[in-house]
Legacy VTK file of the C-alpha trace (Angstrom):
# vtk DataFile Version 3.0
C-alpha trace
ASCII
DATASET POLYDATA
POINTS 306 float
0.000 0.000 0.000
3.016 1.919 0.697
4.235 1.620 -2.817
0.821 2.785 -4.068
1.393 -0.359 -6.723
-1.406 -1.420 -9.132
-2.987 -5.015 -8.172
-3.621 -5.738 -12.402
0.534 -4.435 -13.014
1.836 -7.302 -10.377
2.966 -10.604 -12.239
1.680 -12.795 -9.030
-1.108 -14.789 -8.506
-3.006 -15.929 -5.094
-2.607 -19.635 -4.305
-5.376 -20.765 -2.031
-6.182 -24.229 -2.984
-8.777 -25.968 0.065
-8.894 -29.045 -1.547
-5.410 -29.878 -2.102
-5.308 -28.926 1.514
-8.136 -31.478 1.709
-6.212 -34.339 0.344
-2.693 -33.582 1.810
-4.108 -33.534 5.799
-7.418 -35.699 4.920
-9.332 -33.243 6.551
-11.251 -29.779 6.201
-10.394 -26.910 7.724
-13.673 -26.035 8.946
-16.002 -28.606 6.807
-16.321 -29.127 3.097
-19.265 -26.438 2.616
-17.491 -23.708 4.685
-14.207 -24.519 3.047
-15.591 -24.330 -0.329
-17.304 -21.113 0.493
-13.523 -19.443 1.758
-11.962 -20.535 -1.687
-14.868 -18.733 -3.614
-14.881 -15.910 -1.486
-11.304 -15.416 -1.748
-11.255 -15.481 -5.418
-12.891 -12.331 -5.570
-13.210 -10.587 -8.864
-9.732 -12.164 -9.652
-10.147 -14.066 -13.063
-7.083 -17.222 -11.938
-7.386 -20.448 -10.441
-4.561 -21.950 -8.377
-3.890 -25.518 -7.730
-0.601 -27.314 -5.999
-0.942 -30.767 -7.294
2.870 -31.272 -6.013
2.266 -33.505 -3.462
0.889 -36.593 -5.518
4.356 -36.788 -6.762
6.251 -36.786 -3.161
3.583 -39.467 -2.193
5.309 -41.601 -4.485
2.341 -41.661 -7.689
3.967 -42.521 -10.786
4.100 -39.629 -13.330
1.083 -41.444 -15.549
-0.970 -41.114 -11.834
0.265 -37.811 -11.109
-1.176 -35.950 -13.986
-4.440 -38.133 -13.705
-4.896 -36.834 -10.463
-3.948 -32.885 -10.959
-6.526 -32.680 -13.329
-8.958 -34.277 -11.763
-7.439 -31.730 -8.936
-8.411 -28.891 -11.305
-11.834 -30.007 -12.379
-12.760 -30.446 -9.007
-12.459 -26.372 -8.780
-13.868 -26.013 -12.390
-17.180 -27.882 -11.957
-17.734 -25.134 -8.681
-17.924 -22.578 -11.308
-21.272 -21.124 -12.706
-21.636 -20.632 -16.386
-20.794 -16.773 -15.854
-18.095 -17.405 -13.490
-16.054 -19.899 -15.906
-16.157 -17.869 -18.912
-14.070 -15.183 -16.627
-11.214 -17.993 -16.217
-8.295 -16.205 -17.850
-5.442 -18.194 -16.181
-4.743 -21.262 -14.234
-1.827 -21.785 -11.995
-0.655 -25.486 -11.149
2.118 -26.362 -9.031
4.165 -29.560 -10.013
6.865 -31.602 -8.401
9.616 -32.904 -10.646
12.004 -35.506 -9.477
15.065 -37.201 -11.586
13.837 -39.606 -14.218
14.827 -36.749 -16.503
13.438 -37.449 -19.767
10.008 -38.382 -18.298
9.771 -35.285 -16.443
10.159 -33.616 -19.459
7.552 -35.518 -21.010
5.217 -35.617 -18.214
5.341 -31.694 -17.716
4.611 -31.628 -21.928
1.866 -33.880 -21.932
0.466 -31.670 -18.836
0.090 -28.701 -20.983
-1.934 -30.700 -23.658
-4.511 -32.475 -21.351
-4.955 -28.839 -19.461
-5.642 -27.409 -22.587
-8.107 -30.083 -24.105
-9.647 -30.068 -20.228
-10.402 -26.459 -20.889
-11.684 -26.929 -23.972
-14.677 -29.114 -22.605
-15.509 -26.205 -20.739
-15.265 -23.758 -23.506
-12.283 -21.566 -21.805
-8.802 -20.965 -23.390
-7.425 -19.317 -20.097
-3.542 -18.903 -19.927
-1.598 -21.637 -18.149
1.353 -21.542 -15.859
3.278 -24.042 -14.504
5.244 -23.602 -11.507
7.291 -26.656 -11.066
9.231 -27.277 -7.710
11.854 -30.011 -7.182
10.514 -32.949 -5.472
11.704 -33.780 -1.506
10.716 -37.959 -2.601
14.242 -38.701 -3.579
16.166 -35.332 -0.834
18.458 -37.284 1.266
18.276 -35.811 5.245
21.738 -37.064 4.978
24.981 -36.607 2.886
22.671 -33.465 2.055
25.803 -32.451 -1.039
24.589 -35.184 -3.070
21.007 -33.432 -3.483
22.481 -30.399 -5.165
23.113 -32.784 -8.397
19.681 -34.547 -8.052
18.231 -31.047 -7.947
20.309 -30.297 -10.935
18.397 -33.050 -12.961
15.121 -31.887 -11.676
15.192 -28.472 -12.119
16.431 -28.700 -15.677
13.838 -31.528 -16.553
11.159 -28.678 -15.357
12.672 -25.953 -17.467
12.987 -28.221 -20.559
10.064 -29.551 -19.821
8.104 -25.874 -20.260
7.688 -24.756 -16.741
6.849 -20.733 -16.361
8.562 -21.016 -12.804
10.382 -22.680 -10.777
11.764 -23.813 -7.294
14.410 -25.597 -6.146
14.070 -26.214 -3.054
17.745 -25.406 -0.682
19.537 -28.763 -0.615
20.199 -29.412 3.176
16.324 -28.737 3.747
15.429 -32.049 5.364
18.270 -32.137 7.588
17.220 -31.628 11.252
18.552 -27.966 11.812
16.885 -27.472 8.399
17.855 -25.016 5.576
20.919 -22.667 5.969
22.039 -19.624 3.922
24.384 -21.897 2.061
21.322 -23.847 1.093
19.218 -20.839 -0.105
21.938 -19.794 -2.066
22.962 -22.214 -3.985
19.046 -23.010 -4.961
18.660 -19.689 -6.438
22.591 -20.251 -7.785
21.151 -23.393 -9.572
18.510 -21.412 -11.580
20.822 -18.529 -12.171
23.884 -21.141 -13.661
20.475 -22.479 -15.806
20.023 -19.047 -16.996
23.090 -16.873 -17.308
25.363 -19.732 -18.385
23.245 -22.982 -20.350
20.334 -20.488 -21.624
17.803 -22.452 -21.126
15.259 -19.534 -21.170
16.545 -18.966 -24.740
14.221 -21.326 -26.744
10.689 -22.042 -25.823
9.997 -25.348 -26.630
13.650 -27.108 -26.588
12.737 -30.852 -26.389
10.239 -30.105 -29.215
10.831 -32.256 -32.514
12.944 -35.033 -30.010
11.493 -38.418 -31.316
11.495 -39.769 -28.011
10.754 -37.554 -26.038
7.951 -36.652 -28.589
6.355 -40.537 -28.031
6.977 -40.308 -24.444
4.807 -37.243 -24.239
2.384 -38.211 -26.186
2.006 -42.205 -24.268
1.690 -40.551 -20.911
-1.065 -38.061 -21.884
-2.831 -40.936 -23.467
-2.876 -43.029 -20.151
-3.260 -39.945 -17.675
-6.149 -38.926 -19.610
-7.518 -42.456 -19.416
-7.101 -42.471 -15.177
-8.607 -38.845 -15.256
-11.741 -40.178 -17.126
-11.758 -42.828 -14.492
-11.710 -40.835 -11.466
-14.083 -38.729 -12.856
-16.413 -42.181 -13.504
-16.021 -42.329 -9.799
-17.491 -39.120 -9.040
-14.374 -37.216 -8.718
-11.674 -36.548 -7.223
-12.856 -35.844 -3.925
-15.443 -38.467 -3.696
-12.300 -40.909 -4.760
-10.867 -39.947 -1.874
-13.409 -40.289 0.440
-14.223 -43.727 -0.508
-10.303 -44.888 0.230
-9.457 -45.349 -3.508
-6.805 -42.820 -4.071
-4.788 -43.490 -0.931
-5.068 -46.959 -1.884
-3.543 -47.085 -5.188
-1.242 -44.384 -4.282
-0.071 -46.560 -1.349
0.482 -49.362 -4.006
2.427 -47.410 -6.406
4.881 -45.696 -3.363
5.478 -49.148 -2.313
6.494 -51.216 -5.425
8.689 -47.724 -6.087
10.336 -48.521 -2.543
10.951 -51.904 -3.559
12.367 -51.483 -6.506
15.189 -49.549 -4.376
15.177 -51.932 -1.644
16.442 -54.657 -3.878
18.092 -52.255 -6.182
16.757 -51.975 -9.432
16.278 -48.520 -8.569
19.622 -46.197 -7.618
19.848 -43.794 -5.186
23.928 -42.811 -5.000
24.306 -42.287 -1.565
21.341 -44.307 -0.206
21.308 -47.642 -1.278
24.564 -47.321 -3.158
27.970 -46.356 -2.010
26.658 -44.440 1.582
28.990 -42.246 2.614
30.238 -43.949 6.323
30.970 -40.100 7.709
27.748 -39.139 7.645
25.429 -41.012 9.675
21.452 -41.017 8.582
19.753 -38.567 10.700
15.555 -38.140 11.063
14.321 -35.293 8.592
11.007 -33.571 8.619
8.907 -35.718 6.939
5.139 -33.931 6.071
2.293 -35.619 8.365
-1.019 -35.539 7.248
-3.152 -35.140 10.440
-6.127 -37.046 9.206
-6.196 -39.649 6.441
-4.434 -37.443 4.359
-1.846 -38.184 1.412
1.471 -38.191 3.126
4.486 -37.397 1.269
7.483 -40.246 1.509
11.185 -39.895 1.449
13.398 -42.860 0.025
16.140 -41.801 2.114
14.422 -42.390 5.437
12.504 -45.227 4.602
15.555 -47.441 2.868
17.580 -46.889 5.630
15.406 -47.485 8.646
LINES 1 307
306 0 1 2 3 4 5 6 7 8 9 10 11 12 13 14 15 16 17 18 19 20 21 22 23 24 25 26 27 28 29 30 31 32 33 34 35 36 37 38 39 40 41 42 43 44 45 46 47 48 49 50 51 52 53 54 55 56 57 58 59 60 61 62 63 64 65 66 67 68 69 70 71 72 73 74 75 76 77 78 79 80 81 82 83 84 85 86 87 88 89 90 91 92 93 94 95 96 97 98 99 100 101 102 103 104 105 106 107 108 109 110 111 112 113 114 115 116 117 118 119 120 121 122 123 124 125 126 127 128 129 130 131 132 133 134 135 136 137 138 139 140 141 142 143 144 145 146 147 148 149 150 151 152 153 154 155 156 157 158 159 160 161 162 163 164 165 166 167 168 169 170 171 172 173 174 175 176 177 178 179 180 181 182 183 184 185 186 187 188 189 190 191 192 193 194 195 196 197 198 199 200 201 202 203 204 205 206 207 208 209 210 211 212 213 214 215 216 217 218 219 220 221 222 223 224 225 226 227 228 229 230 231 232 233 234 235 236 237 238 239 240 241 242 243 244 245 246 247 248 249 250 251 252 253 254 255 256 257 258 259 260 261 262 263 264 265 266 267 268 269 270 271 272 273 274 275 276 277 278 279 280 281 282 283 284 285 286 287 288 289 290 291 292 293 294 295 296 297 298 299 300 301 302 303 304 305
């Protein structure tokens, strides 16, 4: 107010998203009318709509379940909307987490873009999207914390390739027990800086484009997200999946065959369950709760080690 700034000049939006709250604690904050009621009220005359889908990825949800499961997020919000009140849409913020199967983030952040746009055009809107992409905390070791500045590396370039508007990486000692330093803030905005000033990445706006595999891999896991979308939806949506136990169950199934495949190491994680480093000793991070029968993130490096 100071500033005397313009609320249309800011490039910002407001995140308030009571349903992904919903799913990540498995319970309201008031009740599910009430709740409902805040998220329209705070919308205001404000023409956005702002999801964080992030934290079906750090539960574990393969990328194919992820993006089934964000847009289901999103037409949760969109069926809430009159007919007036929809046309208005003019963007839609999503929050994604990206983790360091590199190509198929790329892929899964590409196909993304497509089934938001074709789920838009079923309600007639052609609102602007951006994706805000954050690196994932599934795969952030509370331990031998170094190592997580290269995994963040791979993430964080898999979201710019991958067409993200903005991103976050989170500092790499952030699950350690004292938690983030100043070294660790730094070097996370260092890592999108080095992206910037020195690879110019923000120099072409499509890179992977033309990329025959990347291309087929794009275009396979829109195919079955879309198909596990349609299928929620069948179900009566998103948040009547929930209710009924089916999401946390198959989400539960696809976190644990992903710890398995690292318990008996078909998966790699340097540093975890390869070639530990013997001076540092695993140490308890702070792993997200959910309070109710929420959707709890994971982290491999607790959970192999334990």
């Amino acid at each position: 107010a100071g500033q005397q700034l313009n609320l249309s000049d800011l490039q910002c939006t407001l995140s308030f998203d009571s349903i992904g709250l919903y799913l990540a604690q498995g319970e309201w904050q008031q009740d599910k009318q009430a709740d409902l009621n805040l998220w329209k009220a705070q919308l205001g005359g404000y023409s956005f709509l702002s999801t964080d889908s992030s934290f079906f990825q750090n539960a574990g949800c393969t990328a194919v379940y992820e993006l089934g499961c964000a847009l289901a997020h999103i037409n949760e919000y969109l069926t809430l909307y009159g007919a007036d009140e929809i046309a208005s849409v003019q963007q839609i913020e999503v929050v994604l987490a990206t983790d360091t199967y590199f190509f198929e983030q790329i892929a899964k952040l590409r196909a993304f873009r497509k089934l938001l746009n074709l789920l838009c055009s079923t309600y007639g809107i052609t609102p602007s999207i951006h994706l805000r992409v954050v690196s994932s905390n599934i795969y952030r070791a509370p331990f031998d914390s170094y190592s997580n500045l290269l995994r963040d590396a791979l993430s964080g370039m898999a979201g710019v390739l991958g067409g993200c508007d903005s991103l976050s990486i989170l500092p790499f000692d952030n699950a350690t027990q004292t938690g983030s330093s100043n070294l660790g803030n730094r070097m996370s905005r260092n890592q999108q800086l080095i992206f910037k000033e020195e690879s110019y990445l923000d120099k072409v706006a499509d890179i992977a484009a033309g990329a025959y595999y990347i291309e087929n891999r794009t275009e396979q896991i829109a195919e079955k997200a879309w198909a596990i979308f349609q299928e929620i939806e069948k179900n009566g949506g998103l948040i009547r999946y929930f209710e009924e136990g089916k999401l946390q169950k198959s989400i539960e199934e696809q976190a644990g065959q992903l710890i398995e495949a690292y318990r008996t190491g078909e998966k790699t994680l340097i540093g975890i369950n390869k070639f530990p480093n013997p001076s540092d000793k695993p140490q308890t991070g702070k792993r997200q709760k959910a309070t109710g029968n929420g959707i709890a993130a994971i982290n491999l490096g607790e959970i192999l080690l334990q």
